[in-house]
MIDRENKOL-724224 format. One record per atom (N, C-alpha, C, O, CB): residue in three letters; atom name; x, y negated, z negated. Coordinates in Angstrom, 2 decimals. Atoms other than C-alpha are relative to their C-alpha. Glycine has a CB too. Example, Ala and Ser with C-alpha at 12.3 -4.5 7.8 and 13.67 -1.06 7.14 Angstrom:
! MIDRENKOL-724224
+-----+----+---------+---------+---------+
:  aa : at :       X :       Y :       Z :
+-----+----+---------+---------+---------+
: ALA :  N :    0.89 :    1.19 :    0.00 :
: ALA : CA :   12.30 :    4.50 :   -7.80 :
: ALA :  C :    0.90 :   -1.20 :    0.00 :
: ALA :  O :    1.94 :   -1.18 :   -0.66 :
: ALA : CB :   -0.99 :   -0.03 :   -1.25 :
: SER :  N :   -0.82 :    1.19 :    0.06 :
: SER : CA :   13.67 :    1.06 :   -7.14 :
: SER :  C :   -0.77 :   -1.09 :   -0.73 :
: SER :  O :   -0.26 :   -2.20 :   -0.90 :
: SER : CB :    0.41 :   -0.46 :    1.42 :
+-----+----+---------+---------+---------+
***
This chain:
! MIDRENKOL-724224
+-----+----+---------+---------+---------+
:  aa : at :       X :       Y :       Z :
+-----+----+---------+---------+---------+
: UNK :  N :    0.51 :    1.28 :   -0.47 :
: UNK : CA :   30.84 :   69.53 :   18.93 :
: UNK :  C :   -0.94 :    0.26 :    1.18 :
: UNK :  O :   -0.73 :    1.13 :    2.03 :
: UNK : CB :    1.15 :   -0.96 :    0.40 :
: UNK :  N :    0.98 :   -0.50 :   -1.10 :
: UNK : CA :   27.87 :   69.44 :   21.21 :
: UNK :  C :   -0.48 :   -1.79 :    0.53 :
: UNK :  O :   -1.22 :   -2.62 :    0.00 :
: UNK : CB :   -1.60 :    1.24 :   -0.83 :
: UNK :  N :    0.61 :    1.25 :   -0.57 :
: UNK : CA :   27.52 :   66.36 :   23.45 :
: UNK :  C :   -1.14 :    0.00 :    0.94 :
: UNK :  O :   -1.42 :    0.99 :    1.61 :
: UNK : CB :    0.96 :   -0.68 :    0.64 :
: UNK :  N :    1.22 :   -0.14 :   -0.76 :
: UNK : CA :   24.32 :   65.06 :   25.22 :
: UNK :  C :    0.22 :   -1.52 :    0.44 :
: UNK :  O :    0.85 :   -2.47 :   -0.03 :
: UNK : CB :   -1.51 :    0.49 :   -0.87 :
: UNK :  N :    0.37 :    1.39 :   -0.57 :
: UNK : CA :   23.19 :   62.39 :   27.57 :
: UNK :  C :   -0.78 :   -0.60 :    0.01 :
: UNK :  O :   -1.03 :   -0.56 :    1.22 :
: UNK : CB :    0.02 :   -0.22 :    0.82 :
: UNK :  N :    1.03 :    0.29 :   -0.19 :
: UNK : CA :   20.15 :   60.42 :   27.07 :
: UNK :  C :   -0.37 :   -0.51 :    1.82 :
: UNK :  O :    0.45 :   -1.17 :    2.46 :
: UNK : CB :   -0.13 :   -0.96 :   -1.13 :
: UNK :  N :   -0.28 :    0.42 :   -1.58 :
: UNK : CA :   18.95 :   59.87 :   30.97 :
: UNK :  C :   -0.96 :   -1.18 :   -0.07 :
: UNK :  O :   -0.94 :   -2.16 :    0.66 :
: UNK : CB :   -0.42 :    1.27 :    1.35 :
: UNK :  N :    0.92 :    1.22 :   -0.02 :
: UNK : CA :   16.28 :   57.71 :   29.99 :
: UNK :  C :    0.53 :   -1.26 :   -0.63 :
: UNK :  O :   -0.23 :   -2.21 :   -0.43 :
: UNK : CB :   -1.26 :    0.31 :   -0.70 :
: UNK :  N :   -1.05 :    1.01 :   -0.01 :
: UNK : CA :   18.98 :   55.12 :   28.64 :
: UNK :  C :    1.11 :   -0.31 :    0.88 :
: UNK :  O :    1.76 :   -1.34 :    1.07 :
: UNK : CB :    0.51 :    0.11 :   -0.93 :
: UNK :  N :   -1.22 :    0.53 :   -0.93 :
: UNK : CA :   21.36 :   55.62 :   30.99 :
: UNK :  C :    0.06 :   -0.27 :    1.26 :
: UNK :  O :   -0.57 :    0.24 :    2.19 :
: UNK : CB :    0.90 :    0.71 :    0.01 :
: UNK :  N :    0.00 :    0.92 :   -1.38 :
: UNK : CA :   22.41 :   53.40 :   33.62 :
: UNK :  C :    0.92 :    0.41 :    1.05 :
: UNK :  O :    0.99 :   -0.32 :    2.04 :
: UNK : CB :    0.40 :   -1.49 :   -0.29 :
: UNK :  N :   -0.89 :    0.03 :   -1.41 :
: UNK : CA :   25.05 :   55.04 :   36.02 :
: UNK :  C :    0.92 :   -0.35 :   -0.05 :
: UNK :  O :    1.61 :    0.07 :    0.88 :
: UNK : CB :   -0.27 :   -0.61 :    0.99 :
: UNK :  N :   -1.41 :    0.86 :   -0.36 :
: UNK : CA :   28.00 :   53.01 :   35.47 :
: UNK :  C :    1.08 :    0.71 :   -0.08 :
: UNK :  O :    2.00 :    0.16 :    0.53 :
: UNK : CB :    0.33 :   -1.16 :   -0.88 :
: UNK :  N :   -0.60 :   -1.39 :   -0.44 :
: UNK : CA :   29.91 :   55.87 :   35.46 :
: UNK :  C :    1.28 :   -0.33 :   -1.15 :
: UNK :  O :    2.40 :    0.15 :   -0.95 :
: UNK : CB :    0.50 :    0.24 :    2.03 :
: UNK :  N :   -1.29 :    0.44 :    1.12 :
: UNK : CA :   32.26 :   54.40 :   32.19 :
: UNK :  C :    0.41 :    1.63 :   -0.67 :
: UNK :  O :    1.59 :    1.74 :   -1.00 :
: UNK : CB :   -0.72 :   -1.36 :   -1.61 :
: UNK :  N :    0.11 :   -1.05 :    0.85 :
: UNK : CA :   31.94 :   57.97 :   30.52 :
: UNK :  C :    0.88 :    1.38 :    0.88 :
: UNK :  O :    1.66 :    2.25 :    0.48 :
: UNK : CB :   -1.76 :    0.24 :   -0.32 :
: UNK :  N :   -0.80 :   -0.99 :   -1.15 :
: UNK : CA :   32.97 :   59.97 :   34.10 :
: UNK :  C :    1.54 :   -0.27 :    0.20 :
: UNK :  O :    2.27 :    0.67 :    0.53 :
: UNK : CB :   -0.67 :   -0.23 :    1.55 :
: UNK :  N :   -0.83 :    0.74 :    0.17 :
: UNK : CA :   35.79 :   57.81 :   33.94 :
: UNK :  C :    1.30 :    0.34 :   -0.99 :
: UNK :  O :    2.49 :    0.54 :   -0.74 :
: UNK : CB :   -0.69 :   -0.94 :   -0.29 :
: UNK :  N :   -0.72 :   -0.43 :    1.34 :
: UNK : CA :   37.02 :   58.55 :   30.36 :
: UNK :  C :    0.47 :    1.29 :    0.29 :
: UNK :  O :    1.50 :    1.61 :    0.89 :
: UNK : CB :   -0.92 :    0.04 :   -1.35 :
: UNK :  N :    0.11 :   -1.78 :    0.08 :
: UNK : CA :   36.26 :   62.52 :   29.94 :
: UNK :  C :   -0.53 :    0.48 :    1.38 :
: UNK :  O :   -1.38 :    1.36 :    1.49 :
: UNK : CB :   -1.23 :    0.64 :   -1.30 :
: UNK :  N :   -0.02 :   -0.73 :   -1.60 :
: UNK : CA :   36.27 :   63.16 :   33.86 :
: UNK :  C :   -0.02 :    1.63 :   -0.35 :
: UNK :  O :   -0.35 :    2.32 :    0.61 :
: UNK : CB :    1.68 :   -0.44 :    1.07 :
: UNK :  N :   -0.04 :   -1.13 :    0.33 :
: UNK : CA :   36.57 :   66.63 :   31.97 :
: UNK :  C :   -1.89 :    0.90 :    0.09 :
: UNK :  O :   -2.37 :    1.96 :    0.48 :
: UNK : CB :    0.81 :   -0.19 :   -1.49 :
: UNK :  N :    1.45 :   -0.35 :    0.80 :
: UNK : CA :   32.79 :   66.64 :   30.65 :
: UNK :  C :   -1.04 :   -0.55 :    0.63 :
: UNK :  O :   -2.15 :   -0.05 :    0.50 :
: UNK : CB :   -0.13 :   -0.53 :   -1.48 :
: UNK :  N :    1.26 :    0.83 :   -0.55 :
: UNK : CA :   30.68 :   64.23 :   32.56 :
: UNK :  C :    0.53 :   -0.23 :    1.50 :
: UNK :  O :    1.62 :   -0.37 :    2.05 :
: UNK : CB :   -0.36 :   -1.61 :   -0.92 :
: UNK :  N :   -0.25 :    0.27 :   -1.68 :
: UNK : CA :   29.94 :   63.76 :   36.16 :
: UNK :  C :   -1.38 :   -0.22 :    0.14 :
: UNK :  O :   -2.31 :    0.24 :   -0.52 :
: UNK : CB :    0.71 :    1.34 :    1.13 :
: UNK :  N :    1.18 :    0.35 :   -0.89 :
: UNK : CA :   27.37 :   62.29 :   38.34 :
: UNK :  C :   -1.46 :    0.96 :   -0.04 :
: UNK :  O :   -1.26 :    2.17 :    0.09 :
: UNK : CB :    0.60 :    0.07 :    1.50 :
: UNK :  N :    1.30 :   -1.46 :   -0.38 :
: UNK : CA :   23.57 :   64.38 :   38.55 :
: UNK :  C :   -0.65 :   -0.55 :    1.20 :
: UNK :  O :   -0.71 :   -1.78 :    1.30 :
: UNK : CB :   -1.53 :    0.37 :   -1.42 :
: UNK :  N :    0.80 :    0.52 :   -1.49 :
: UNK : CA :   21.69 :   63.96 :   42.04 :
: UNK :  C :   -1.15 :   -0.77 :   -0.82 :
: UNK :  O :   -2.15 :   -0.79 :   -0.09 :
: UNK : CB :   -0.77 :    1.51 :    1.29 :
: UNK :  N :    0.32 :    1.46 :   -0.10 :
: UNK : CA :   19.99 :   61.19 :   40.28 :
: UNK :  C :    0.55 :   -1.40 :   -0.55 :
: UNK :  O :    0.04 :   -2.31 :   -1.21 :
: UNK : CB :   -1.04 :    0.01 :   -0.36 :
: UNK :  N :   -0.49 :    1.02 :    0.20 :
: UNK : CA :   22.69 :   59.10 :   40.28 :
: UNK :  C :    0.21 :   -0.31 :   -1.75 :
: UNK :  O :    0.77 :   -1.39 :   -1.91 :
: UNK : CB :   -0.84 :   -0.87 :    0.80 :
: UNK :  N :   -0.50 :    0.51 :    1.21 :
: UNK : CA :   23.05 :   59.03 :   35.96 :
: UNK :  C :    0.72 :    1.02 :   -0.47 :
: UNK :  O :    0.56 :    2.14 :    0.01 :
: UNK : CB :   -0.95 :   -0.49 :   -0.93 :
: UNK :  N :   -1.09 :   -0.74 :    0.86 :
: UNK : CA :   25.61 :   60.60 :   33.75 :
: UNK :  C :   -0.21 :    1.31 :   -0.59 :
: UNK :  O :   -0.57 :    1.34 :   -1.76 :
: UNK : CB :    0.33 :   -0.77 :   -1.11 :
: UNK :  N :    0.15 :   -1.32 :    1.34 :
: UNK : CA :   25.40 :   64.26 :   32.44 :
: UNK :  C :    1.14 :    0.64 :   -0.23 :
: UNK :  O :    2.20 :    0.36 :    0.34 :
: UNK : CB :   -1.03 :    1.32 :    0.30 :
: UNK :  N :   -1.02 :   -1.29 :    0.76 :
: UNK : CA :   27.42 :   67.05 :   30.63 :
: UNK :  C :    0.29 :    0.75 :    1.06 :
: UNK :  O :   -0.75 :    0.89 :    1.71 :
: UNK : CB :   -0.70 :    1.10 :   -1.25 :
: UNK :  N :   -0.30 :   -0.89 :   -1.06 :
: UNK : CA :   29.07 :   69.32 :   33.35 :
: UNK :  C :   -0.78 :    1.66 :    0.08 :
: UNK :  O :   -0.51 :    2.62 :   -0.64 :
: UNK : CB :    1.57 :    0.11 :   -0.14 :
: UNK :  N :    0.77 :   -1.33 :    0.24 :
: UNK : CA :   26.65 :   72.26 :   34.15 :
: UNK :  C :    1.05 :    1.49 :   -0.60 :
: UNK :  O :    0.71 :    2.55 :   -1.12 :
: UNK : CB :   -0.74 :    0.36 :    1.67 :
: UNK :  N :   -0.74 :   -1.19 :    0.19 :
: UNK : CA :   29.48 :   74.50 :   33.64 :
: UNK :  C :    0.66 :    0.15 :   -1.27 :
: UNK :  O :    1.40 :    1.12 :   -1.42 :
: UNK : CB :    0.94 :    0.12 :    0.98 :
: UNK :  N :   -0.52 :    0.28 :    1.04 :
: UNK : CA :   30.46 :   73.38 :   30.21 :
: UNK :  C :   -0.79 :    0.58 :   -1.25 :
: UNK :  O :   -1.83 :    0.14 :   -1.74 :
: UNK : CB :    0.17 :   -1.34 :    0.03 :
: UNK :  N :    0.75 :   -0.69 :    1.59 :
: UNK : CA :   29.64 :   75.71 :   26.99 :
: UNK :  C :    0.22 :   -0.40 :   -0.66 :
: UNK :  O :   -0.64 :   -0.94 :   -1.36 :
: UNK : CB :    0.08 :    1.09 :   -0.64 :
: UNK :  N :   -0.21 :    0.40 :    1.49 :
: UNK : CA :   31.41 :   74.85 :   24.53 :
: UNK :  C :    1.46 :   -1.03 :    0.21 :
: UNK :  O :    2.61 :   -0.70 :    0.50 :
: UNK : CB :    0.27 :    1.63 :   -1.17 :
: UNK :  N :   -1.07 :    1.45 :    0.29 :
: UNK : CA :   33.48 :   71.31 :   24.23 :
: UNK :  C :    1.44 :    0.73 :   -0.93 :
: UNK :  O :    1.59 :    1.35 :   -1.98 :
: UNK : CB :   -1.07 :   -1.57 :   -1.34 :
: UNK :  N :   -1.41 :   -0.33 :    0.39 :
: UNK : CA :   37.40 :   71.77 :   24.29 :
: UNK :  C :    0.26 :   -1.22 :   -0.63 :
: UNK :  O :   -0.08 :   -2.39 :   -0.45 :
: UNK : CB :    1.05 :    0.41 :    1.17 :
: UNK :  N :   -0.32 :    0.80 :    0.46 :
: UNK : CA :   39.22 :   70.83 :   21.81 :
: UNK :  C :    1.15 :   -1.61 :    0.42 :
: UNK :  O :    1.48 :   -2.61 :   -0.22 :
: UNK : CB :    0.20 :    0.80 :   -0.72 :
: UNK :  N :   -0.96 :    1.08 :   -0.42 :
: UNK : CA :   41.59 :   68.59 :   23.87 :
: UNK :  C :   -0.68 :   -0.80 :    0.96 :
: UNK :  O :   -0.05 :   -1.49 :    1.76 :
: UNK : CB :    1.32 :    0.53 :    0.60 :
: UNK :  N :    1.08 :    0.71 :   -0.79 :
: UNK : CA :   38.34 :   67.14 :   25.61 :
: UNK :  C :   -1.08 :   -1.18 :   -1.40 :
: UNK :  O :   -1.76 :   -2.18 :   -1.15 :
: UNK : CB :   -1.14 :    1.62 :    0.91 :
: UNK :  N :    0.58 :    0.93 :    1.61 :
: UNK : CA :   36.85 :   65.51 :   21.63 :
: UNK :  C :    0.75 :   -0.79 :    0.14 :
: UNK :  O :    0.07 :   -1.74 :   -0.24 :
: UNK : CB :    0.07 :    0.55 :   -1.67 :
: UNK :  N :    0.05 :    1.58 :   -0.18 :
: UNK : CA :   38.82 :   62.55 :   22.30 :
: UNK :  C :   -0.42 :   -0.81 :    0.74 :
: UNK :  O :   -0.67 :   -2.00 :    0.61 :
: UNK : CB :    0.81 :   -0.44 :    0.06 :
: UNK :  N :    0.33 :    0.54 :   -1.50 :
: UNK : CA :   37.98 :   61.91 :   25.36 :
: UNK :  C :   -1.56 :   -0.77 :    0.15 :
: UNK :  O :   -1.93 :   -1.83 :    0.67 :
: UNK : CB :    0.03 :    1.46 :    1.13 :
: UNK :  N :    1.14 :   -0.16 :    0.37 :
: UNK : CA :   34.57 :   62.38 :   24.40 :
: UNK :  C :   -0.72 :   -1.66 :   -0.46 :
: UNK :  O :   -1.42 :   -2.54 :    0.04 :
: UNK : CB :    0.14 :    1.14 :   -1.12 :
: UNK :  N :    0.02 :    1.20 :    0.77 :
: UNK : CA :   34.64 :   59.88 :   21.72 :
: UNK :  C :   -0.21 :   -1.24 :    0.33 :
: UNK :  O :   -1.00 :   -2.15 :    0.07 :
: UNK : CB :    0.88 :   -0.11 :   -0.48 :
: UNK :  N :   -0.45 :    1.69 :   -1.09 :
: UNK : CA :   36.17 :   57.24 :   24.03 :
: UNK :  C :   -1.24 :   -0.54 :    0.75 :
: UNK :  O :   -1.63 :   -1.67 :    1.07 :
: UNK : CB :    1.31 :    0.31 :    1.57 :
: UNK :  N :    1.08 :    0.35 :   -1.34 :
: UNK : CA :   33.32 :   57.83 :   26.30 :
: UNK :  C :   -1.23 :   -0.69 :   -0.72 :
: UNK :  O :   -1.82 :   -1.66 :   -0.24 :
: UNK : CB :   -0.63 :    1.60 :    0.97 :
: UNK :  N :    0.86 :    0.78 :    0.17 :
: UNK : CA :   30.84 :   57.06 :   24.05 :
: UNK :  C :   -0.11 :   -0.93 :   -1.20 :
: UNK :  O :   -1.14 :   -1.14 :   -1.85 :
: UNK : CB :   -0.88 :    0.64 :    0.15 :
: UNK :  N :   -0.72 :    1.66 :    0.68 :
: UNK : CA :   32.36 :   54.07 :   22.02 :
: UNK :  C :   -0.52 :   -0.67 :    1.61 :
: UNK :  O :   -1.62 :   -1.22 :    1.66 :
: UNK : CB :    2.53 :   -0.11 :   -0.47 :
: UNK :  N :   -0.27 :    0.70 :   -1.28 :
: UNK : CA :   32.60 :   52.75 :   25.63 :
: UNK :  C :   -1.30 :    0.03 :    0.65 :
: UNK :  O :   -1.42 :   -0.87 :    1.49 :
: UNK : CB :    1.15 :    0.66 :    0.91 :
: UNK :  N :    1.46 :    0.07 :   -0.63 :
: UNK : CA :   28.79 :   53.50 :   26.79 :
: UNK :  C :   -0.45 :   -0.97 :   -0.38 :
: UNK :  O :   -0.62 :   -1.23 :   -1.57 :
: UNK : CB :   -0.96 :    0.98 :   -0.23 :
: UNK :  N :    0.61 :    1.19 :    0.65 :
: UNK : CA :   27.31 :   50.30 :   27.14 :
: UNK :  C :   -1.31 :    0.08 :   -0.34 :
: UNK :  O :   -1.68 :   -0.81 :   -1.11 :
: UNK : CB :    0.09 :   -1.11 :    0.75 :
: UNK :  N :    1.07 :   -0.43 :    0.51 :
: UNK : CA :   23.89 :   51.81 :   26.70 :
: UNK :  C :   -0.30 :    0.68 :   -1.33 :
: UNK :  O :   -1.37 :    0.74 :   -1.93 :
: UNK : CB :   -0.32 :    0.61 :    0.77 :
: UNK :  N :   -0.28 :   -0.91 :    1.37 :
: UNK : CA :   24.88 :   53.81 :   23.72 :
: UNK :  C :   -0.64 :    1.14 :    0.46 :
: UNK :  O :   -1.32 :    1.51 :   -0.50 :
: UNK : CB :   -0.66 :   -0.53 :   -1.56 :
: UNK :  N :    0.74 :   -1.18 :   -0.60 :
: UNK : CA :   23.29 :   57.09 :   25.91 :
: UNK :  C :    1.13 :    1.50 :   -0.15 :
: UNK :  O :    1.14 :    2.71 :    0.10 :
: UNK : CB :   -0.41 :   -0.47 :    1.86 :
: UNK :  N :   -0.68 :   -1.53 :    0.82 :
: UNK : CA :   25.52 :   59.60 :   24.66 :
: UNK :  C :    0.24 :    0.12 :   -1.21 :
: UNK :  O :    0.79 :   -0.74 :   -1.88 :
: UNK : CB :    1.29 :    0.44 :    0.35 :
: UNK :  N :    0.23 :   -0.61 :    1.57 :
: UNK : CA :   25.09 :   61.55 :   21.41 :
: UNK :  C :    1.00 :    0.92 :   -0.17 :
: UNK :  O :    1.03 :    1.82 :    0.67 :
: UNK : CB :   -1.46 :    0.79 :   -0.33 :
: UNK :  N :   -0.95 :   -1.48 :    0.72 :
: UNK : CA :   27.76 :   63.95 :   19.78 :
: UNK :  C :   -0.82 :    0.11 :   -1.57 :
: UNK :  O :   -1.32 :   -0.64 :   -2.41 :
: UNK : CB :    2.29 :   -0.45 :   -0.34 :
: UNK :  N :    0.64 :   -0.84 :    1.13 :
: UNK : CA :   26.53 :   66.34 :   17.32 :
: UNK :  C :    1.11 :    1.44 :   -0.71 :
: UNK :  O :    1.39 :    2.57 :   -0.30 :
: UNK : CB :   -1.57 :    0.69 :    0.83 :
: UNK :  N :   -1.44 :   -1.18 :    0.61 :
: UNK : CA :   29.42 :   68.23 :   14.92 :
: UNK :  C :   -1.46 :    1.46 :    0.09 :
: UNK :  O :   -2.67 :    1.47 :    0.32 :
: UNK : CB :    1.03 :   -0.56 :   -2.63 :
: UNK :  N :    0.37 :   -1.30 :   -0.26 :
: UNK : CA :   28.59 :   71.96 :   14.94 :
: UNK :  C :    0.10 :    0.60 :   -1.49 :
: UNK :  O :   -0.01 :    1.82 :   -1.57 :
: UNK : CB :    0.96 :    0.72 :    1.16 :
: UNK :  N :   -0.50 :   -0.28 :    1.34 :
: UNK : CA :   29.39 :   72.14 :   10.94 :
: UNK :  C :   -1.58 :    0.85 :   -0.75 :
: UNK :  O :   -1.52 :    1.59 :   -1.73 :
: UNK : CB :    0.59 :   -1.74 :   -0.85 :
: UNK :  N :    1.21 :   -0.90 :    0.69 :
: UNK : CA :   25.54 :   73.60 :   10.11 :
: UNK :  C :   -0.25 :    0.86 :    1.13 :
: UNK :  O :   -0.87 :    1.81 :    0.65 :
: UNK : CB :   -1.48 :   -0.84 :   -0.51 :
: UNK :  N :   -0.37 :   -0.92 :   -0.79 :
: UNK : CA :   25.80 :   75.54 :   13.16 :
: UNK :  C :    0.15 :    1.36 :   -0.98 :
: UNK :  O :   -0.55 :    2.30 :   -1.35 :
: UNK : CB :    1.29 :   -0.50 :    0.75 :
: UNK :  N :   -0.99 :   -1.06 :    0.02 :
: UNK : CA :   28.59 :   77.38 :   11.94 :
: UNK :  C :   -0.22 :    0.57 :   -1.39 :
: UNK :  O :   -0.10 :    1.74 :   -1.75 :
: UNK : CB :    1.54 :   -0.52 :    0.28 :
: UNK :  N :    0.46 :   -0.67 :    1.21 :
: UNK : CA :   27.57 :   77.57 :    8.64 :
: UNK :  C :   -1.12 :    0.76 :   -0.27 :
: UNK :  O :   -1.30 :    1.40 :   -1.30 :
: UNK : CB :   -0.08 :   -0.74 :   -0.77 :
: UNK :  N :    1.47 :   -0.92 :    0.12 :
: UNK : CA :   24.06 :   79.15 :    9.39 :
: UNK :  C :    0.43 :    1.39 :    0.62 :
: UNK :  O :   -0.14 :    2.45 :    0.37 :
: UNK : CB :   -1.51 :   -0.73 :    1.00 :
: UNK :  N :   -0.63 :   -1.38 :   -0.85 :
: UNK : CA :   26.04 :   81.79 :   11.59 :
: UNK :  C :    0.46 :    1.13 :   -0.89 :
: UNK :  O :    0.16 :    2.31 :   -1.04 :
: UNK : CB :    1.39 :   -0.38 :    0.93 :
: UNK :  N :   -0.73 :   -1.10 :    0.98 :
: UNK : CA :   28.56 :   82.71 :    8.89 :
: UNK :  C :   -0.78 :    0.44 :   -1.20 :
: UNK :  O :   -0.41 :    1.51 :   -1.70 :
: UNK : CB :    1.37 :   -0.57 :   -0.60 :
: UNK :  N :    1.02 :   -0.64 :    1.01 :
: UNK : CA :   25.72 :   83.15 :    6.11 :
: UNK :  C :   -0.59 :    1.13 :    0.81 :
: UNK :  O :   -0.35 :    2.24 :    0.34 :
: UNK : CB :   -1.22 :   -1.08 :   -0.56 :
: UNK :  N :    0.96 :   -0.93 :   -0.47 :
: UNK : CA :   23.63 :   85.20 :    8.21 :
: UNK :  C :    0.97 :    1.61 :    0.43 :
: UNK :  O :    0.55 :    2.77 :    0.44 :
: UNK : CB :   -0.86 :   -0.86 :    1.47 :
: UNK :  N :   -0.88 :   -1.49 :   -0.07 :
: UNK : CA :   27.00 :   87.72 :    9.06 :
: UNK :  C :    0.13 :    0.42 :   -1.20 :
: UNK :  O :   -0.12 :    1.55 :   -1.60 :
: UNK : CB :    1.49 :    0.00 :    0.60 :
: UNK :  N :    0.25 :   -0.71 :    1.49 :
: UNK : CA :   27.43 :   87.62 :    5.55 :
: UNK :  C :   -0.94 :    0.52 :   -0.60 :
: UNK :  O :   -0.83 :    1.42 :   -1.44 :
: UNK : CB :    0.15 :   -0.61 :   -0.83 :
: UNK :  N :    1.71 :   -0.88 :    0.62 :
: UNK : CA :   23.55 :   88.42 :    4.77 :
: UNK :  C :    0.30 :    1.80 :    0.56 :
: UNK :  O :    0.08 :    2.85 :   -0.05 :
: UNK : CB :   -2.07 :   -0.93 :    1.30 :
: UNK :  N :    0.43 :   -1.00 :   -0.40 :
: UNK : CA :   24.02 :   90.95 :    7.23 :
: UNK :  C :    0.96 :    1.63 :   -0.36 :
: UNK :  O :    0.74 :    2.84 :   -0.37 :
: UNK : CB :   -0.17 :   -0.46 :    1.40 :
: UNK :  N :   -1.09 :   -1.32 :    0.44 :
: UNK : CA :   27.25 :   92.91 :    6.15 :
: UNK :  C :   -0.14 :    0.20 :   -1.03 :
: UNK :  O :    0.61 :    1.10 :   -1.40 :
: UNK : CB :    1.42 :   -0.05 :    0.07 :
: UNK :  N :    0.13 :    0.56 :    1.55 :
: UNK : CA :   26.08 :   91.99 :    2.48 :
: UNK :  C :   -1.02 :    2.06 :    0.41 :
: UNK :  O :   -0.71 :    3.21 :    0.09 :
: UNK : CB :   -1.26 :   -2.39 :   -0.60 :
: UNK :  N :    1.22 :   -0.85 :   -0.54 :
: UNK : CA :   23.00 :   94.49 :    3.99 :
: UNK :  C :    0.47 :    1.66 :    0.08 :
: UNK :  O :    0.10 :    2.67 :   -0.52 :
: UNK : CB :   -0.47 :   -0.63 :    1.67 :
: UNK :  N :   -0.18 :   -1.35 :   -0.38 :
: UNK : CA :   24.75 :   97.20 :    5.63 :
: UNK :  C :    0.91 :    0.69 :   -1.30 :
: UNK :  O :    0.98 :    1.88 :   -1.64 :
: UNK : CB :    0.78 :    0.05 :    1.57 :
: UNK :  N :   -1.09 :   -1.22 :    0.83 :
: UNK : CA :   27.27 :   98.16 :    3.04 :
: UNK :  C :   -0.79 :    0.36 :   -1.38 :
: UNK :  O :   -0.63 :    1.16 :   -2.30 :
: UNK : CB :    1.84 :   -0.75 :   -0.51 :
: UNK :  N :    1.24 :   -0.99 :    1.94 :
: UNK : CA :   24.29 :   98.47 :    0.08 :
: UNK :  C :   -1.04 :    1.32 :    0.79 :
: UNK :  O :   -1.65 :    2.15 :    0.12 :
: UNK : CB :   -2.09 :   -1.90 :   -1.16 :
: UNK :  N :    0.30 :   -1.20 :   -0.88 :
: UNK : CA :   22.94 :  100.97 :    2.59 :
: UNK :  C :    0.25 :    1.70 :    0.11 :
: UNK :  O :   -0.21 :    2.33 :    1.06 :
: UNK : CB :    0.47 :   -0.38 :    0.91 :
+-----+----+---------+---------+---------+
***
């Protein structure tokens, strides 16, 4: 899961810091982002998530599953071990 904040929709109201206090916090201009320190969304942080942006009254947060991600990853190990062992 890969969440984002639109900043140019969002208003501040801090509903989202609130929820997933895990994932979102304040940016020195006052609107909502993803925690600089955050790689990769825990799994016991995706509800939280959710909540937060059901609950955005701007609708300024996006989640994006990771399902073609993961599937372009594991083809390409498979291309690549496919590779080495006809070698």
């Amino acid at each position: 899961m890969k969440v984002k904040v639109n900043k140019e929709i969002c208003i501040g109201c801090g509903a989202c810091t609130q929820i997933a206090e895990n994932v979102f916090e304040f940016g020195e201009d006052g609107l909502a982002e993803v925690k600089k320190e955050i790689k990769k969304i825990k799994e016991e942080d995706q509800e939280a998530i959710i909540d937060a942006k059901e609950s955005c009254p701007v609708e300024a947060i996006s989640i994006e599953e990771e399902t073609e991600e993961k599937e372009t990853e594991e083809k390409e190990t498979e291309e690549k071990e496919t590779k080495e062992s006809n070698e």
